[in-house]
Legacy VTK file of the C-alpha trace (Angstrom):
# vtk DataFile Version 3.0
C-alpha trace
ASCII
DATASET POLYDATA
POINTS 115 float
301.015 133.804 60.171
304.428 132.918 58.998
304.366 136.041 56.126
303.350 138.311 58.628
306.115 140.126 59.160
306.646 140.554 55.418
303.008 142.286 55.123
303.400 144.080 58.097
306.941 145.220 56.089
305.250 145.653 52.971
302.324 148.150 54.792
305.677 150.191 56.429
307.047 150.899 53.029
303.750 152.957 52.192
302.690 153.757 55.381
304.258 155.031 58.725
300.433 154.592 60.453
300.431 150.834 60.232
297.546 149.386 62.475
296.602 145.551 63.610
292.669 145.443 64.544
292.278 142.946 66.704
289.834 139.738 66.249
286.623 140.357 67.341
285.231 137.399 69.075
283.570 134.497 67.922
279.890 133.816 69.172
280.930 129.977 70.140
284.016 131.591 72.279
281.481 133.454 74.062
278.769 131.075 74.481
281.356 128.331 75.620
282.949 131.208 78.216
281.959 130.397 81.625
284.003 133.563 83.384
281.373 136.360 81.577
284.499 137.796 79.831
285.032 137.585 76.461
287.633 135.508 74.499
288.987 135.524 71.181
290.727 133.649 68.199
293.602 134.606 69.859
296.246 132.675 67.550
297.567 135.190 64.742
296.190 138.067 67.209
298.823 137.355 69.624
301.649 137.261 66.770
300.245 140.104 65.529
300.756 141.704 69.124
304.030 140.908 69.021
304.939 142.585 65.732
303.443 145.229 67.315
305.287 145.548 70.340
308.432 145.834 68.702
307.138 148.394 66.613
305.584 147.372 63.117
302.517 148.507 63.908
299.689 149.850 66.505
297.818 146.917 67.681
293.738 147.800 69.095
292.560 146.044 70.935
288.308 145.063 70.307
285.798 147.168 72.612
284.160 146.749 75.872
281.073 146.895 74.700
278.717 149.044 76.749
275.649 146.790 78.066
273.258 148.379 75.837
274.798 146.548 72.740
274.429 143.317 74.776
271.944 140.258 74.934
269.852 138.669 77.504
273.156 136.257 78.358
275.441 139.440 78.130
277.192 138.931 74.842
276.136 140.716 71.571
273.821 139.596 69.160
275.289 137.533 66.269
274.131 136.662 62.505
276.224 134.177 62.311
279.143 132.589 64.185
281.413 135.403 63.076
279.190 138.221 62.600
277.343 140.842 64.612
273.681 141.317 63.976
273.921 144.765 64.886
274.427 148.051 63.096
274.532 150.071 66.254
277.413 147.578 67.587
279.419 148.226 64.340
278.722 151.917 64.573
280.162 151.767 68.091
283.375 149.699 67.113
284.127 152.067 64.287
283.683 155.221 66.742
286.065 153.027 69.453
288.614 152.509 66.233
288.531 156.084 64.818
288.983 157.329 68.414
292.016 155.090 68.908
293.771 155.560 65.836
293.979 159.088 65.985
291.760 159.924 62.926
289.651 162.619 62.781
285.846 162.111 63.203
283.763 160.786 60.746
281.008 164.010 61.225
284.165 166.158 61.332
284.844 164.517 57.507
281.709 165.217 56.708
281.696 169.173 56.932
285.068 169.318 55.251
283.792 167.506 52.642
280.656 169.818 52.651
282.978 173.016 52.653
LINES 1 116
115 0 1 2 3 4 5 6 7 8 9 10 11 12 13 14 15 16 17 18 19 20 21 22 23 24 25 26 27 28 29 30 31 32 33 34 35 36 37 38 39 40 41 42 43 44 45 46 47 48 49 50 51 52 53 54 55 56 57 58 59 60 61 62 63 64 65 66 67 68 69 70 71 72 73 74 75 76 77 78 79 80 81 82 83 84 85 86 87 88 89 90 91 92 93 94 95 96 97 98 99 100 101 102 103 104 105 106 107 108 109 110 111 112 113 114
């Protein structure tokens, strides 16, 4: 956390678009969670916030996920600790980033590539 700033520097000096994705959360945050909404490592996220507050970068926040890409208990289904089991939640989270950062869509890529 402490060379954060310099990377976040670094990224300026090629880059105007610099952008901080936020942590997704952890499957023990979640299961631990009593309120129903989720938590996450919130540590270098919340520095990272900061940065971006006074302008280093964009910060983006992680998804509400829609219900469909939920579990029985209401959170999503995991592989691991850290990882989602599903492809259709990381196909969601992509469409929620590209949407956010202002980038064209990926089918729109697709037919200029095509062309």
């Amino acid at each position: 956390m402490m060379t954060m700033p310099d990377i976040l520097k670094a990224a300026h000096s090629v880059t105007p678009r610099v952008f901080w994705k936020e942590t997704s959360p952890f499957k023990g945050m979640l299961l631990s969670n009593k309120t129903g909404s989720f938590r996450r490592p919130l540590d270098i996220d919340h520095a990272a916030k900061r940065y971006c507050e006074q302008g280093m970068c964009t910060y983006v926040q992680f998804p509400e996920l829609p219900s469909t890409l939920l579990d029985e208990n209401g959170i999503p289904p995991y592989w691991d600790n850290l990882h989602f089991s599903s492809g259709a939640l990381y196909d969601y989270w992509n469409r929620c980033m590209v949407s956010k950062l202002g980038l064209p869509d990926v089918s729109a890529l697709h037919a200029i590539i095509a062309d």
